[in-house]
N, C-alpha and C positions, 0 to 999 in steps of 0.2 A: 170320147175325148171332150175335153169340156171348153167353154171358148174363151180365150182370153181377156174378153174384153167386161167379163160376169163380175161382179165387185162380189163381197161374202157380204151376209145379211147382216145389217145394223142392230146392236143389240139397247132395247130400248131405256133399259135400266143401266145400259153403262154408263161412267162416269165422263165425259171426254176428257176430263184433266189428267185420267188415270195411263192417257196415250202419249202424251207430251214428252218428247226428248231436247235436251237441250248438246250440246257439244262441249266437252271439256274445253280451257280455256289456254291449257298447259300444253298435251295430244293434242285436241282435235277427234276422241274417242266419243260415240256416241253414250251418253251419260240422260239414266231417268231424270224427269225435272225435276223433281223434288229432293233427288239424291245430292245430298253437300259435296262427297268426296267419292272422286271419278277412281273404278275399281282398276283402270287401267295402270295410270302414274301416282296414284295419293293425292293428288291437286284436292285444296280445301277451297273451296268458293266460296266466301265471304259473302258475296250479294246473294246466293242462292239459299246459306244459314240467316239469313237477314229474314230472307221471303217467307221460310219452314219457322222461323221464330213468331213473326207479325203477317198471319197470310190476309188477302185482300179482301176485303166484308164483301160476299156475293148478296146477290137477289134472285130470285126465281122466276121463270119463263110463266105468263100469262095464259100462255096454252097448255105445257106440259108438266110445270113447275121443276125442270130441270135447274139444277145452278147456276147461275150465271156470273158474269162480268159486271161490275155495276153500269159500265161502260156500254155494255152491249145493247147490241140495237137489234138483232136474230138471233132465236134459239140455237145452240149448236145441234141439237139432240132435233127438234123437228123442224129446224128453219121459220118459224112466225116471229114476222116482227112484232116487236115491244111496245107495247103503247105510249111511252114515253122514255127518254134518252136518259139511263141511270148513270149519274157523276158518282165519284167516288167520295168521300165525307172533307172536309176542307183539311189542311193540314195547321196543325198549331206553328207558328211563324215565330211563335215565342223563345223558340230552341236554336233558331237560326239569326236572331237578329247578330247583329255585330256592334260591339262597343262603341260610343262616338269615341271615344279615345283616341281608338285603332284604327278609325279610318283618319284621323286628325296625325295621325302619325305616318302610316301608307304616302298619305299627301305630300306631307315636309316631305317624308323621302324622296320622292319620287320628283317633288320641285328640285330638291339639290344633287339627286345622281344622277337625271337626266342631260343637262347639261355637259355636266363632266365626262362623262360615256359618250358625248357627241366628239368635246372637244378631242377626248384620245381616240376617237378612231378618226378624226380629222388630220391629228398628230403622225398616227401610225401611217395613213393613205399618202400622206407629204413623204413622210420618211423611204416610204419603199416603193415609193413611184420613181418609175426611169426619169432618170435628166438627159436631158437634150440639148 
């Protein structure tokens, strides 16, 4: 009888991303990470066809040259720390700026329906409050 508490041997060429489960977002059905669409319901993940289009630029373990995180501070595969903390590459900002326009716009709005949204729930709290 063997004893429960025995883990199965680490296999030293395996991948650890190739272990990773994520959970459907739709079920709740265990779903491989990498898989877009859960074989449970059809749920298509969007962020997860995001991650399988643009995957994340690794680096290699120092000790074992396993893949890594660029992030990662410990091998997965033999636990040595990294000799220095790998950041991910900066993200171009250029895709995300926002127009001045639109925020010159956002603003007005938000100067003139602020107001007005106070005064009608001022209106309405008068109106339906008990009199005495």
């Amino acid at each position: 009888m063997s004893d429960p508490n025995d883990t199965p041997p680490v296999d030293p060429d395996a991948d650890p991303a190739d272990e990773r489960i994520r959970f459907c977002l739709a079920c709740g059905e265990a779903v491989p990470f990498v898989q877009v669409t859960c074989p449970a319901c059809g749920h298509h993940d969007a962020a997860v066809a995001a991650l399988a289009a643009d995957p994340p630029p690794t680096a290699r373990c120092v000790a074992c040259s396993a893949a890594l995180a660029p992030s990662g501070h410990f091998c997965p595969r033999c636990g040595s720390a990294q000799s220095e903390p790998r950041l991910p590459p900066p993200v171009d900002s250029s895709s995300l700026d926002v127009p001045p326009d639109r925020i010159e716009t956002a603003a007005v709005v938000l100067v003139i329906a602020a107001p007005v949204i106070a005064a009608a729930a001022l209106l309405l709290a008068y109106a339906f409050a008990p009199s005495t």
